[in-house]
N, C-alpha and C positions, 0 to 999 in steps of 0.2 A: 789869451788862452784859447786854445780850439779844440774843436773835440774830432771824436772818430766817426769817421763814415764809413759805410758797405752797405752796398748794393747788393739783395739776396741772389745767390744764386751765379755773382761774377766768378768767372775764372775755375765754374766744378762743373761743369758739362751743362745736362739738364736738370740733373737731379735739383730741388733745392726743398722745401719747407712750405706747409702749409696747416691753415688754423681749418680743425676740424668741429670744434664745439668751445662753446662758453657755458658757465651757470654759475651762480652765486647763494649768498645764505646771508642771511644778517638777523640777529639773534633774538628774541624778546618782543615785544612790543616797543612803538616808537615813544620817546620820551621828549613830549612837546616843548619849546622854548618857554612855555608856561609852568613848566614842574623843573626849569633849574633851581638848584638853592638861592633861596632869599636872599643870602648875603652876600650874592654875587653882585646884586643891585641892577641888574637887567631885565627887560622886558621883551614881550615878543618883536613887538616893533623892534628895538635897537640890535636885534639880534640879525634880523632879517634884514636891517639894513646895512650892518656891516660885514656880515656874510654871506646871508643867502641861504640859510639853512632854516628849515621851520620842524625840523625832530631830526633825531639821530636814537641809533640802537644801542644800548647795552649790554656784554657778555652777561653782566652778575655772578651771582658765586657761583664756582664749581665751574665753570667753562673755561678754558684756557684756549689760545693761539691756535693748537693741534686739534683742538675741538673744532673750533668753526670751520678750519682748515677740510678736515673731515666731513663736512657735512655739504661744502664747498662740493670736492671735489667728488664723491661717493654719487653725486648724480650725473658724471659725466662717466663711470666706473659700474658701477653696480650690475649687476647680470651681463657685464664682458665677458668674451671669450676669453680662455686663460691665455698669458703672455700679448695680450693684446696691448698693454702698456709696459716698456719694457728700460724707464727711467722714470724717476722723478724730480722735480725742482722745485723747493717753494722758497718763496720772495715774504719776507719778512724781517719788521725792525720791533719786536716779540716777540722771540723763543722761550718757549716753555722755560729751555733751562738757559744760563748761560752756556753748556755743557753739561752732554752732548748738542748738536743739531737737532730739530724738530722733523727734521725730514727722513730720516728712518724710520723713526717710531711712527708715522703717517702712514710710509708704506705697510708698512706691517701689518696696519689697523685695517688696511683696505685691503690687506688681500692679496699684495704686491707680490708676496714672495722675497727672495735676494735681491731685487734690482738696484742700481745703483739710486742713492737719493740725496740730495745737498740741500744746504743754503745756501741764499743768495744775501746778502746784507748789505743790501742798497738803499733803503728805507720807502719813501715813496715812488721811487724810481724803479723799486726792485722789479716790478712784473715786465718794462721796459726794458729793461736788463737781462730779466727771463728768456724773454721773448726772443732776443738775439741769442743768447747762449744756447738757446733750443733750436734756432735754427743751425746753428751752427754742428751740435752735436747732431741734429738729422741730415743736413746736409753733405756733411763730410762721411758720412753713410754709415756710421756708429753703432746710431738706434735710427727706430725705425717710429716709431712712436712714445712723443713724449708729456707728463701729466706735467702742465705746467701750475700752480697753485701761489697765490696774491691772498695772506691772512695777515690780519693786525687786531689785536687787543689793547687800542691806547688807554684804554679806560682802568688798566693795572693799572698801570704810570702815571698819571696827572695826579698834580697835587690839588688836593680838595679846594686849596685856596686861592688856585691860579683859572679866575674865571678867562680870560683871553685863550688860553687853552681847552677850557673842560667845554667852555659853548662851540667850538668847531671841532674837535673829533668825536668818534663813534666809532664802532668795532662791526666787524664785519670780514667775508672771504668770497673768494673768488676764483674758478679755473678753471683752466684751455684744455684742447689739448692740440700738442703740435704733431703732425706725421709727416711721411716722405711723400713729396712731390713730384712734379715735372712742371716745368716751367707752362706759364697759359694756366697752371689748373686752378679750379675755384678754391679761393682761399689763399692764394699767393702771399707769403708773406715780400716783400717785393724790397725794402731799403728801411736804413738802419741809421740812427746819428747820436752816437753816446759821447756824454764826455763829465769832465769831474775838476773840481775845483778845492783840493786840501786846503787851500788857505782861508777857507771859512768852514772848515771843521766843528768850530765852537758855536756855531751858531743856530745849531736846534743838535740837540745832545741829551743825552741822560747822563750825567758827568760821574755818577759812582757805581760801584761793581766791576767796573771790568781791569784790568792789569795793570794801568795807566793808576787809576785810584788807590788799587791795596800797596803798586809797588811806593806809595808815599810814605808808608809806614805810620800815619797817624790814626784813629779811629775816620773812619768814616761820617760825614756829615748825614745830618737825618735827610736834608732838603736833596741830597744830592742822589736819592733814589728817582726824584720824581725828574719828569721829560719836563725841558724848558725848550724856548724857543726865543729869538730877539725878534719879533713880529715885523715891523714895519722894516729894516734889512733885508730880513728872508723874502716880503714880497718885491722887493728892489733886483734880486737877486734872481727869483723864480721867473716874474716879466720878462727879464732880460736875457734868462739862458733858455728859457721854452720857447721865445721867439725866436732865438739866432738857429735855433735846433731847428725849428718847424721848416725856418727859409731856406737852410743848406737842405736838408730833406727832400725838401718840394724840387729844389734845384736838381739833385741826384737823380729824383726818378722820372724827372721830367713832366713833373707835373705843375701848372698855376694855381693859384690858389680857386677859381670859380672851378676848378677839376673833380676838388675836396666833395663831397659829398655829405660825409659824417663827420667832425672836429670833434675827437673826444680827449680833451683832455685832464690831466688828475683832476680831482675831484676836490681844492684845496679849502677855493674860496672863491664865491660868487665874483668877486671885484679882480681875482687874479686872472681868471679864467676869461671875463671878459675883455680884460685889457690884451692878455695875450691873442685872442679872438680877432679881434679889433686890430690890433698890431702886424698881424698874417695876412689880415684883408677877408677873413672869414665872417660872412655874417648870422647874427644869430639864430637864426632859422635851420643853421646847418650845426649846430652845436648839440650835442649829447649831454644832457643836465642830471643828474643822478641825487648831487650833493644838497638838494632840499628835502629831502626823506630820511638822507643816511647821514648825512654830515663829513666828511674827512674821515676815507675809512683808509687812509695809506696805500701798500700795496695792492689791495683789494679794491682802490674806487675803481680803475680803469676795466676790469672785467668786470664789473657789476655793474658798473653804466651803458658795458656793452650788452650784457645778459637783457637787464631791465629793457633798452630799446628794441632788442630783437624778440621780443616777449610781446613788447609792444606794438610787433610789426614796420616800427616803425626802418628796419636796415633790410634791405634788398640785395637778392644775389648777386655780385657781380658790381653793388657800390666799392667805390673810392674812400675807403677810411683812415684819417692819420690821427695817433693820437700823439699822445706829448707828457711828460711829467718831471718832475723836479721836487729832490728831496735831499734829506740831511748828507752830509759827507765833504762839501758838497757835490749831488750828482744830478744830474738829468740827461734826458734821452727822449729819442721818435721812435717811430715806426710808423711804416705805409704798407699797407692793405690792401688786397680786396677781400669784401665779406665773400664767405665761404657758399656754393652750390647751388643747389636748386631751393627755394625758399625754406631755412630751418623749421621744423617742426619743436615749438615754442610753447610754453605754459609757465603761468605766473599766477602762483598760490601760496595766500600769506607773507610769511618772509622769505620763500623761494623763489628766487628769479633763474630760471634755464632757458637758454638755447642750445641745440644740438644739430649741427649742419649734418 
């Protein structure tokens, strides 16, 4: 199976796509490995050591998908000029509804006006997905500026009794924005490697609701609201396609892996993330960690990891960054980088992480 490549920027003159800001949100106060429910029969230690996570955030009542989403993006947005963002695209595997899309009613909330705005349903892959669609529709000279937006609320979905699931996700949002370029400029988004695997569809799903489930014509099962996942497959799976991705990538844009700078990739699980790491020839030192605060926050970990490090000064203008993710469908995908300008002007307060190149 192979997936797709593109090089930003081939074959359309100068013009191509560049990242101009990141910022993220994650909701609540964190919920330590010590405040899961008792009957899951875990402890901090065994949590930590088979993921990597020491708290994750919860929506709670009343916050929905569109919410975080919101609150995500309204700090890359806020006191804009009008028509300064003139699309929208958010990446998410929780919409509000199943119908309509989340990404209208976004725009709206923010001020957007008409502009076009979709979904993307890629699941953890979606902001990877984004991210090429955005350059795409900038570079083909479309729009001119686009909000690209990474929300997930897994914590609807999980069944109360499925602890393998409830200890690595957390909710959370995150978003870019992408504008037009010229090649050389800071923030290049520079090469692309998506690809997709139907024949493991069933293997992280939410199996009822959607068209596939009612057209069965029996009552719907209770269990089959909630998101399952086949654990140890899915990380056989993610290893394996976030690495083939990473090395056709590095191949494309001509780069080695000691080139890499910053390795961000999803945000899944402490043990995936490193084997993938490990696997590229990337060592830890150059790795982007997010997922011990936040836990698996979907389409949202990849901008929020990026938000968080550039907050934390830790990303420089003009680094080398690739990240990487893999998610339900199945799907995964890269992207190669360079961070955005002259050093972002960065702040990180409470549960707000922004950067703004």
């Amino acid at each position: 199976m192979t997936s797709g490549r593109a090089t930003a920027g081939a074959g359309g003159g100068e013009r191509t796509a560049v990242l101009e800001g990141v910022a993220g949100w994650v909701p609540g106060n964190p919920v330590g490995n010590d405040a899961l429910p008792e009957a899951w029969g875990v402890d901090d230690a065994w949590v930590r050591r088979r993921t990597g996570i020491v708290s994750r955030h919860r929506a709670g009542p009343g916050l929905s998908t569109g919410d975080l989403a919101h609150e995500a993006a309204r700090r890359l947005v806020d006191g804009a000029a009008p028509g300064r963002v003139d699309a929208l695209v958010l990446a998410t595997a929780t919409p509000d509804h199943l119908c309509p899309g989340t990404a209208p009613a976004l725009a709206a909330r923010l001020g957007l006006g008409t502009v076009p705005a979709f979904d993307i349903a890629a699941v953890c892959s979606g902001f990877v997905y984004g991210l090429a669609v955005c350059h795409g529709l900038v570079a083909s000279g479309l729009y001119r500026r686009i909000l690209l937006v990474g929300a997930d609320v897994y914590s609807t979905w999980l069944d109360p009794g499925d602890r393998s699931a409830g200890v690595v996700f957390g909710d959370g949002a995150g978003a870019a924005l992408v504008a037009a370029g010229r090649r050389g400029d800071p923030g290049e988004l520079l090469a692309f490697d998506l690809g997709s695997d139907g024949t493991g569809h069933d293997l992280i799903t939410v199996p009822g609701g959607g068209a596939r489930a009612r057209a069965s014509g029996g009552p719907p099962a209770e269990k089959d609201a909630f998101f399952r996942m086949r654990g140890s497959t899915v990380y056989e799976h993610a290893v394996l396609r976030m690495t083939a991705s990473c090395r056709s990538l590095l191949t494309s844009v001509g780069w080695d892996p000691a080139d890499v700078d910053h390795f961000v990739p999803h945000q899944a699980n402490g043990r995936i993330m490193s084997a993938v790491a490990e696997r590229v020839g990337i060592g830890p030192d150059r790795c982007v960690t997010h997922l011990d605060r936040v836990g698996n926050t979907g389409a949202a970990s990849i901008p929020l990891a990026l938000a968080d490090a550039a907050g934390r000064g830790r990303l420089r203008a003009g680094d080398h960054v690739l990240i990487t993710a893999f998610g339900g469908g199945l799907t995964w995908g890269s992207a190669a980088l360079r961070w955005p300008g002259a050093p972002p002007t960065t702040t990180t307060e409470g549960t707000e992480h922004v950067a703004v190149g």
